[in-house]
Structures are given as structure tokens and as C-alpha cells.
Backbone as JSON Lines, residues from 0, in Angstrom:
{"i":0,"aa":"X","n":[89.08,97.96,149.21],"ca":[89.21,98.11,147.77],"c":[88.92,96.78,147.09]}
{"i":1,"aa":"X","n":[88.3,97.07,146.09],"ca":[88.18,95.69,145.32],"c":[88.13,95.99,143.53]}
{"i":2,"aa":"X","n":[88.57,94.98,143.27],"ca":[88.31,94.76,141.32],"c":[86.97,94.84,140.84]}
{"i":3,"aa":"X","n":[86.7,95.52,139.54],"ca":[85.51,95.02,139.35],"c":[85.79,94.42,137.28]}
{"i":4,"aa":"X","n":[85.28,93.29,137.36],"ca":[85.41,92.59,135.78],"c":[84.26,92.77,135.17]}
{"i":5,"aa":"X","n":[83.94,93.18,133.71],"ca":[82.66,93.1,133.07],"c":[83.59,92.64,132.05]}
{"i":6,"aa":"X","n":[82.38,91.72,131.3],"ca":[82.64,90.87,130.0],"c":[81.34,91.65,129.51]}
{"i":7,"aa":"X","n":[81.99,91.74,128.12],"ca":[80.77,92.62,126.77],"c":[80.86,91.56,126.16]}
{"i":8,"aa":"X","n":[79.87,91.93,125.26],"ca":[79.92,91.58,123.8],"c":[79.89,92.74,122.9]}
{"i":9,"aa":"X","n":[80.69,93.62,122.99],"ca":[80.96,94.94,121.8],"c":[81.08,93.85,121.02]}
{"i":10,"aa":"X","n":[80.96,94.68,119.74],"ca":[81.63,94.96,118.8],"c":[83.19,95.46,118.28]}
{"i":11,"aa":"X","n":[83.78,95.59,116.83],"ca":[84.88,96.8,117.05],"c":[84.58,98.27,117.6]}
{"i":12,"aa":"X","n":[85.4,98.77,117.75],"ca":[85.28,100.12,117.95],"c":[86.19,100.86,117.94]}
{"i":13,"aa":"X","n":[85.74,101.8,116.94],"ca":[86.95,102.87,116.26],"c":[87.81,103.2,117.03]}
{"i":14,"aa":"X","n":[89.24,103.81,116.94],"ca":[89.9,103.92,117.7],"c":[89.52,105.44,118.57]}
{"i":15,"aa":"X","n":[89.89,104.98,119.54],"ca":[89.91,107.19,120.63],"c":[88.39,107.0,121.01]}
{"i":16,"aa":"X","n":[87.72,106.09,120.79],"ca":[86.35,106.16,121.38],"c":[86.38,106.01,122.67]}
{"i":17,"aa":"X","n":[85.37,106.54,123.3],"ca":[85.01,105.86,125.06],"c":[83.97,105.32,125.17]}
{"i":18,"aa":"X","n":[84.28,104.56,126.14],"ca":[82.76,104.3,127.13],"c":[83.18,104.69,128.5]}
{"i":19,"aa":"X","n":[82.04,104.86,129.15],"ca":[81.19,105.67,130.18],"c":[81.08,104.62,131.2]}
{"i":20,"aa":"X","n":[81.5,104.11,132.43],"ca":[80.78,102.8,132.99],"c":[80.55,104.32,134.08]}
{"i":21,"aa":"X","n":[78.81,103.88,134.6],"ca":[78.69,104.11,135.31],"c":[78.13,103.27,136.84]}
{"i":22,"aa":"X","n":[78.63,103.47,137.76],"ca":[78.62,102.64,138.98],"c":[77.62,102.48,140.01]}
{"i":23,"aa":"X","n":[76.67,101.82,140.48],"ca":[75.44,102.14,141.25],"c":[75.98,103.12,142.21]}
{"i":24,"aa":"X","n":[74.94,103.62,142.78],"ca":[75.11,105.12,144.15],"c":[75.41,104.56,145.28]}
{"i":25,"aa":"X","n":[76.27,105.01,146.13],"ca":[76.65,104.42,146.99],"c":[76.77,105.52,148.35]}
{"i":26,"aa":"X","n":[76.48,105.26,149.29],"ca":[76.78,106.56,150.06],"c":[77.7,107.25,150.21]}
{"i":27,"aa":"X","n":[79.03,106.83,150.34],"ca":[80.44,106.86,150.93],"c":[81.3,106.88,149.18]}
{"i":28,"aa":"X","n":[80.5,106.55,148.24],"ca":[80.95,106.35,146.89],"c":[81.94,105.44,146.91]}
{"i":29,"aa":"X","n":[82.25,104.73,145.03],"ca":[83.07,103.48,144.94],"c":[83.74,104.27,144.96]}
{"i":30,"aa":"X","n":[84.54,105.22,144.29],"ca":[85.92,106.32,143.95],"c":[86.16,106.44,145.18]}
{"i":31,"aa":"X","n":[87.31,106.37,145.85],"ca":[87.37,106.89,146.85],"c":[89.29,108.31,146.83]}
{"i":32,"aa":"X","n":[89.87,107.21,145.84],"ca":[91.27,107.8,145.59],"c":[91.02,107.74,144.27]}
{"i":33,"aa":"X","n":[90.92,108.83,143.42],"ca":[91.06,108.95,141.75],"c":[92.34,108.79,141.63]}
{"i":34,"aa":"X","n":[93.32,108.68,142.32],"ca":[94.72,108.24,141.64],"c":[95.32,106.93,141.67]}
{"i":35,"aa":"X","n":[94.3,106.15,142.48],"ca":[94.59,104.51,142.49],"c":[93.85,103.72,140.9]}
{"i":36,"aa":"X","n":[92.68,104.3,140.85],"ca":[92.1,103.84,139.71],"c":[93.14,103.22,138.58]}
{"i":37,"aa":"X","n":[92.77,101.88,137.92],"ca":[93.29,101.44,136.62],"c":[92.34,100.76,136.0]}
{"i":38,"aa":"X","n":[92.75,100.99,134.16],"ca":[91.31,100.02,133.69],"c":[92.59,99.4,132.81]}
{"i":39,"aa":"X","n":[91.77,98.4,132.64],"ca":[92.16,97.09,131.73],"c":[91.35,96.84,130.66]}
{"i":40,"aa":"X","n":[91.46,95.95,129.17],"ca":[90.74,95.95,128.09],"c":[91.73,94.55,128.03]}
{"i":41,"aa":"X","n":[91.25,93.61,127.8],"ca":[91.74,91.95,127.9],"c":[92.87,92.17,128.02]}
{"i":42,"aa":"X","n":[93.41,92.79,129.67],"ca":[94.22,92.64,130.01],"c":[95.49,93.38,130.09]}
{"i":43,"aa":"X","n":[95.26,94.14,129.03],"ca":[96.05,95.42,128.35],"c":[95.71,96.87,129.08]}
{"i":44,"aa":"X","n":[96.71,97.39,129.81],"ca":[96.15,98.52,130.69],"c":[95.66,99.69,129.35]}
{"i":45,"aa":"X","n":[94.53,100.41,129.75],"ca":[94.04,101.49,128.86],"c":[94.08,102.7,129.81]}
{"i":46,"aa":"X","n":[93.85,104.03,129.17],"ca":[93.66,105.14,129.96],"c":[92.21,105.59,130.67]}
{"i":47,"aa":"X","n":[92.08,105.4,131.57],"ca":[90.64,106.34,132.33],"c":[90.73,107.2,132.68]}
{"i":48,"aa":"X","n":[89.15,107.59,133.22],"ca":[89.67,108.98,134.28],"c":[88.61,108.84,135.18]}
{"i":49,"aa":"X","n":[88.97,108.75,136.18],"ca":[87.36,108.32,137.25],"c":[86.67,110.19,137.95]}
{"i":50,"aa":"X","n":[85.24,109.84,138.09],"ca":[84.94,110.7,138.57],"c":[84.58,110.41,139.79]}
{"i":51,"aa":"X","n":[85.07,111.17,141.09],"ca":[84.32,110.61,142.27],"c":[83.55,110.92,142.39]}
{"i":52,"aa":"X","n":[82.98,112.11,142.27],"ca":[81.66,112.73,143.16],"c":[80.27,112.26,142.34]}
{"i":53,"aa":"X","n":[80.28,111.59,141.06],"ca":[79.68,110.85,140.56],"c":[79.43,109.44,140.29]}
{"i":54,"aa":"X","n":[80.64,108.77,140.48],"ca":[81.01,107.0,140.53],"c":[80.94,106.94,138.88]}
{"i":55,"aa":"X","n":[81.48,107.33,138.25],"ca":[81.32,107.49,136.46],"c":[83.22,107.27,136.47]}
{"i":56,"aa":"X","n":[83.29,106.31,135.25],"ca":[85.04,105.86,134.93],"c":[84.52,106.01,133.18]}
{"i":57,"aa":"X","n":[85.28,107.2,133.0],"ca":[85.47,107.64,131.65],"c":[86.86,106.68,130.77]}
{"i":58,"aa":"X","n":[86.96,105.42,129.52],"ca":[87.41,104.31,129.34],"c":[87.91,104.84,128.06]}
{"i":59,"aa":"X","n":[89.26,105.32,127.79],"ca":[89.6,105.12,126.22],"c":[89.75,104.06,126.06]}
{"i":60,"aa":"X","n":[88.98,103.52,124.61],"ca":[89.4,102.18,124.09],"c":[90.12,102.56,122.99]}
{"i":61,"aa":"X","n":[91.1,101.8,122.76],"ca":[91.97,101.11,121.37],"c":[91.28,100.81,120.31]}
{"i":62,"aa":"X","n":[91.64,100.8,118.87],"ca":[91.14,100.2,118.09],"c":[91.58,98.76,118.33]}
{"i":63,"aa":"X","n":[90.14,97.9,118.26],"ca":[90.51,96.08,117.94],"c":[89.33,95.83,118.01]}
{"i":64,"aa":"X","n":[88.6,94.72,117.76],"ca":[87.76,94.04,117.83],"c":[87.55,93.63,119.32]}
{"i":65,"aa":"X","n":[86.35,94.25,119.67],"ca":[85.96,94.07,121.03],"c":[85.22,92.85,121.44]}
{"i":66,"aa":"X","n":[85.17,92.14,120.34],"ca":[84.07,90.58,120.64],"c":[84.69,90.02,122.06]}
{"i":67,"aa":"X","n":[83.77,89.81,122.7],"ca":[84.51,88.66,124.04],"c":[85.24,89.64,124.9]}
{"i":68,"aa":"X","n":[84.88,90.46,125.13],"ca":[86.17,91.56,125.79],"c":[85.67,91.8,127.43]}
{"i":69,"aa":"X","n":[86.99,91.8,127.94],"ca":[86.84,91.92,129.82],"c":[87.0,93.25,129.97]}
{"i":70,"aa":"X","n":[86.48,94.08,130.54],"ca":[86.52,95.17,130.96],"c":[87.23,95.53,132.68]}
{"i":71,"aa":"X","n":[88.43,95.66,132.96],"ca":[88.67,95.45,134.32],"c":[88.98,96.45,134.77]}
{"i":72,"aa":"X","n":[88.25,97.13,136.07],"ca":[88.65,98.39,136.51],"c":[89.25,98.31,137.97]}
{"i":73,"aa":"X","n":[90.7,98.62,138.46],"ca":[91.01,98.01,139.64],"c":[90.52,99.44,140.62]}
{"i":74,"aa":"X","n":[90.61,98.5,141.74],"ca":[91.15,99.47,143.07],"c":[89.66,100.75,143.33]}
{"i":75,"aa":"X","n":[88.86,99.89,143.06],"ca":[87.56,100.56,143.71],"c":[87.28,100.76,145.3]}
């Protein structure tokens, strides 16, 4: 299992919006336990929902200003 960190440069973004990360193909896939999955937004746990059979992590974001923002998804 491992972390994975992305830094954006969003913008704000309205509140209840998502983003979509999707994950290169992998044979054996990154998902392996959809119930270990956690995402982070600078640090602040947010809600996901991972798909395994696709490697796709569906991301509610918060309303705030997303400038400079870490995107952290654990336990891949």
C-alpha cells in the first residue's frame, strides 16, 4: 500500500462539487480494498468513493479556495 499526493493549482470551487482522479491501468489494479481508501484536501479528511474495477476515486470537495491545494489519497 502506498500514499499518493497531487498538488493543483484549482481554483475555488463551489461547494458539493467533485473531481474524478483517475489512476493509470494497472493489472492487479491500485484499489485493491475500497474500504481502506481515504482522501485528504490540505490535510482535512474529505469524502470519496473509490472504484476498483476501474482505478477512478470519486473526491467531494468543500467550498474554499483551492489555490495551492494537496490532494492526498491514502492506502492505495
Amino acid at each position: 500500500m502506498f500514499d499518493l499526493t497531487i498538488n493543483t493549482m484549482l481554483t475555488t470551487v463551489t461547494a458539493n462539487y467533485y473531481l474524478l482522479v483517475t489512476l493509470p491501468t494497472y493489472d492487479v489494479g491500485f484499489i485493491r480494498d475500497e474500504n481502506t481508501i481515504g482522501c485528504n484536501i490540505n490535510t482535512v479528511g474529505v469524502y470519496c468513493i473509490p472504484f476498483s474495477g476501474v482505478d477512478w476515486i470519486l473526491i467531494n470537495v468543500p467550498s474554499y479556495n483551492l489555490a495551492t491545494t494537496s490532494i492526498e489519497i491514502k492506502n492505495l
